[in-house]
C-alpha positions as CSV (number, residue, x, y, z in Angstrom):
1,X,-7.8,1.3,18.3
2,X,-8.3,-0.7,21.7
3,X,-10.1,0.5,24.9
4,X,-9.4,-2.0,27.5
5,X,-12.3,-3.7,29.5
6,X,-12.5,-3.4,33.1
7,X,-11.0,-0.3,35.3
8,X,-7.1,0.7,35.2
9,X,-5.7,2.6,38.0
10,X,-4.7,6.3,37.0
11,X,-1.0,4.8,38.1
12,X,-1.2,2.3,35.4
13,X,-2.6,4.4,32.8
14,X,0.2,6.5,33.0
15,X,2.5,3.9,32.8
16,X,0.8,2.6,29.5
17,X,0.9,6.1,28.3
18,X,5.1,6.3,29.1
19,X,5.2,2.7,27.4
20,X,3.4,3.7,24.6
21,X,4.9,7.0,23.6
22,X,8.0,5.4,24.2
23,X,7.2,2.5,21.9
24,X,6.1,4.6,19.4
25,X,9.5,6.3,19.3
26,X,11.4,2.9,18.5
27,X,9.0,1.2,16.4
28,X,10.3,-0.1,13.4
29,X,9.3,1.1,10.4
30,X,9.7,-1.7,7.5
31,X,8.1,-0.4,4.5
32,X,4.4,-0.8,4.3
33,X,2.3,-2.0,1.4
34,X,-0.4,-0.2,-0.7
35,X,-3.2,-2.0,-2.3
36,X,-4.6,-0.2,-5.1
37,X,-8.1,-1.4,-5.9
38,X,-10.4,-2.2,-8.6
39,X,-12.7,0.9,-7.6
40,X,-10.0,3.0,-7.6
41,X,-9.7,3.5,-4.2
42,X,-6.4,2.0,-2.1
43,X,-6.1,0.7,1.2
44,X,-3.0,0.6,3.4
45,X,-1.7,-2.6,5.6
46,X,-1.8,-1.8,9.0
47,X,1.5,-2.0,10.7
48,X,1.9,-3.8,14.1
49,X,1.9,-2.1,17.2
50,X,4.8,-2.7,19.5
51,X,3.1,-1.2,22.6
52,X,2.1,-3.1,25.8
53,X,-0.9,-4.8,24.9
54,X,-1.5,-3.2,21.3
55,X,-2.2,-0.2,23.3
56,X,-1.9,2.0,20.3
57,X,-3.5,-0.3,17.5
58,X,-2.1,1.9,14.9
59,X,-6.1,1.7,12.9
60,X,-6.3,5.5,13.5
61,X,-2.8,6.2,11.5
62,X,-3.7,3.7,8.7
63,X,-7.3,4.9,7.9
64,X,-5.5,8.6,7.7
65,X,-3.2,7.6,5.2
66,X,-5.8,6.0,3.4
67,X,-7.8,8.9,3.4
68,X,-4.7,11.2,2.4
69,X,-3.6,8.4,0.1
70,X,-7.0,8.9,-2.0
71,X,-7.5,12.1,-2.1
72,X,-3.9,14.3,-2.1
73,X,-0.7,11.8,-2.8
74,X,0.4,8.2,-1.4
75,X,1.4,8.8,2.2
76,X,2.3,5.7,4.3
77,X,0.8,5.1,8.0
78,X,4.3,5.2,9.3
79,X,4.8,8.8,7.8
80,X,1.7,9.9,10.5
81,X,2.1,7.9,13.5
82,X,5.0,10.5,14.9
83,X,2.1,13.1,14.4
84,X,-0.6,11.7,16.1
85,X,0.5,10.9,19.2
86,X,-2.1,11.3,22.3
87,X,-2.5,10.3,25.9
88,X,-5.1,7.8,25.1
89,X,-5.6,4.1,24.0
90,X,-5.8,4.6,20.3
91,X,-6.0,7.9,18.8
92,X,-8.6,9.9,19.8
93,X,-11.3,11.2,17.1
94,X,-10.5,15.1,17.4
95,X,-6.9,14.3,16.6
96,X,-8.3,12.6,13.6
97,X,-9.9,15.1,12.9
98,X,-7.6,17.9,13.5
99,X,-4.9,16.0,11.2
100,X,-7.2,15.7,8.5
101,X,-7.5,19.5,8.6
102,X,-4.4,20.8,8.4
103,X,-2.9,18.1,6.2
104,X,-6.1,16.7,3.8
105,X,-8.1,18.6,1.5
106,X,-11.3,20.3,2.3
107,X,-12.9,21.0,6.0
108,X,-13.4,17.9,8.4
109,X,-15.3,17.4,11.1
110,X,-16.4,14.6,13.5
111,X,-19.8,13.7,14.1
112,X,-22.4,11.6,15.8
113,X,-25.5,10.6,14.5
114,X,-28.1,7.7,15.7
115,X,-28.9,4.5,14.5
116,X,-32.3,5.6,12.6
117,X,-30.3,8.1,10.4
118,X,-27.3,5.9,9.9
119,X,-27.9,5.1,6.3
120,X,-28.7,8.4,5.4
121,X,-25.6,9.9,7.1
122,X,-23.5,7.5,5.4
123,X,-25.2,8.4,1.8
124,X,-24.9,12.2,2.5
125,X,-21.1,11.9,3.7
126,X,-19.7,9.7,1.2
127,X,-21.3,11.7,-2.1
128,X,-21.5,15.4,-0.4
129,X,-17.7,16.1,0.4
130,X,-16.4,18.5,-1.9
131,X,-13.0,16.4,-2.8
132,X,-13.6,12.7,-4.5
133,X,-11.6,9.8,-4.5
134,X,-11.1,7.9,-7.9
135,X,-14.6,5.8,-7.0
136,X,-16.3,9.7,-6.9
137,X,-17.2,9.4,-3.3
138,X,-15.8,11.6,-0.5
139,X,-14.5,8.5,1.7
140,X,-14.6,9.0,6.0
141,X,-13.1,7.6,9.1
142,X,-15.7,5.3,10.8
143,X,-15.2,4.0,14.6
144,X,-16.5,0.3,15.4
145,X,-16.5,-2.3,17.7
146,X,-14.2,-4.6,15.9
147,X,-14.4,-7.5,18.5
148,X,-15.9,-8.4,21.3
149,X,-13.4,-5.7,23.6
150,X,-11.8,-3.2,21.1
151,X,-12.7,-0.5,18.9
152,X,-11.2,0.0,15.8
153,X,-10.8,2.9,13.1
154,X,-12.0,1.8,9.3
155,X,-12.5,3.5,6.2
156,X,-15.5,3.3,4.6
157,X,-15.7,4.3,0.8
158,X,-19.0,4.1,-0.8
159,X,-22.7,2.5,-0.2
160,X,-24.1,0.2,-2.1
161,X,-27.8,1.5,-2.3
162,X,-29.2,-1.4,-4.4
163,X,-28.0,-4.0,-2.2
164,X,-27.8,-1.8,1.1
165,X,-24.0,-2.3,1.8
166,X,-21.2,-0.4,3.3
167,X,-18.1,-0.7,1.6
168,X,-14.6,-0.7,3.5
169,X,-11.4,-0.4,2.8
170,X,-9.3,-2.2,5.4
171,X,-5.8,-3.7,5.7
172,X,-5.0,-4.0,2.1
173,X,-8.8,-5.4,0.8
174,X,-12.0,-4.5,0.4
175,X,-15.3,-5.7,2.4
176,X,-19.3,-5.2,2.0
177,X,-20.9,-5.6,5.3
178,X,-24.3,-5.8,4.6
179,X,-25.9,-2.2,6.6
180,X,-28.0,-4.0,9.7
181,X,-24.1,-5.7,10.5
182,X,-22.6,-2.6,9.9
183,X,-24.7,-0.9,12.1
184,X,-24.3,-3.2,14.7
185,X,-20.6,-2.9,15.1
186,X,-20.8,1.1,14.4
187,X,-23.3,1.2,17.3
188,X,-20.9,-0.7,19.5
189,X,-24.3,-2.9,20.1
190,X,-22.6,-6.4,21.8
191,X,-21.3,-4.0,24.5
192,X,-24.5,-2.4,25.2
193,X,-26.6,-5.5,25.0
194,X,-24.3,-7.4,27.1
195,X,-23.0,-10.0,24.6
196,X,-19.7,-9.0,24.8
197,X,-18.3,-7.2,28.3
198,X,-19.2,-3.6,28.7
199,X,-16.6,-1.0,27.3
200,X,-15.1,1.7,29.8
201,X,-15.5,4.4,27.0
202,X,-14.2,7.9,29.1
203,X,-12.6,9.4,26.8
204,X,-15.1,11.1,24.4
205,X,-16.1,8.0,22.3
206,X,-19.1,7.9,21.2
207,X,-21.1,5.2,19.1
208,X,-21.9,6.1,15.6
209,X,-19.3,8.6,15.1
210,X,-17.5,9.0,12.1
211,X,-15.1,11.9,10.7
212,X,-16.2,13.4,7.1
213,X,-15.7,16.6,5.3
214,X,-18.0,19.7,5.7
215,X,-20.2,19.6,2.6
């Protein structure tokens, strides 16, 4: 998911809308591959994004279809894209969300929390949802700052209490981030600190949101 630094012009945001619907009707859809991993979980490759500028990302699609994958049957990013489409850079959390509902098990919602409660928001999410993956947690959508000017949609699987890490499922593998780096990225902090240049975040983004199941 990629929000663009600076200001755009309404003019050219609609034109990058028209590109990218456009792109998404004639992007190619080679098959897509499926890592199943030693936890049980699985993690899709993200496909590319043919858009102007990765407008799209496609980061939204792929952590539903891991999601999906892990909970209900194997269901490729490509098989979602079509259904996901909004005006927006990226795909907007409450169409996340609203997916989830009508196609995944269980109730989702998206929420915000704070950087204080971040590790116990992440405990209560991953082992309170009523449907598990194979690893026994209830896995959820997590929006970070990826790099220095984009945000990104990952799926996070389980915590690591003993060692205080966030495990992710991303693009075929699995990471630990250690939680203070995690936190950092989920808190968007090199945009706010200055480090990195300042995100135009309009369109209801919020730091330390994810999208988890109603206990």
């Amino acid at each position: 998911m990629r929000y663009n630094v600076g200001g755009l012009s309404s003019a050219l945001q609609c034109c990058l809308c028209l590109l990218a619907f456009a792109a998404r009707a004639s992007a190619a859809t080679t098959p897509l591959e499926m890592s199943e991993l030693p936890d049980g979980t699985v993690s899709w490759e993200q496909p590319s994004d043919p858009a102007f500028g990765g407008y799209n990302g496609r980061c939204g699609e792929t952590a539903i279809a891991n999601i999906i994958s892990m909970l209900l049957r194997d269901t490729s990013p490509h098989e979602i894209i079509s259904q996901t489409s909004d005006l927006t850079p990226g795909t907007r959390p409450r169409t996340i969300e609203a997916f989830l509902q009508e196609n995944a098990p269980g109730e989702w919602q998206t929420k915000h929390t704070a950087r204080q409660w971040g590790r116990a928001w992440l405990v209560h999410a991953l082992n309170k949802g009523a449907f598990k993956a194979a690893n026994g947690k209830s896995p959820i959508v997590v929006l970070v700052l990826a790099t220095a000017s984009a945000l990104h949609w990952t799926t996070v699987v389980d915590f690591d209490e003993d060692t205080d890490e966030v495990i992710v499922n991303e693009d075929k593998t699995q990471q630990r981030y250690d939680l203070a780096t995690f936190l950092d990225h989920w808190g968007f902090v090199q945009a706010r600190d200055g480090s990195a240049p300042r995100l135009v975040v309009n369109l209801c983004c919020y730091a330390y949101t994810f999208i988890g199941q109603v206990p």
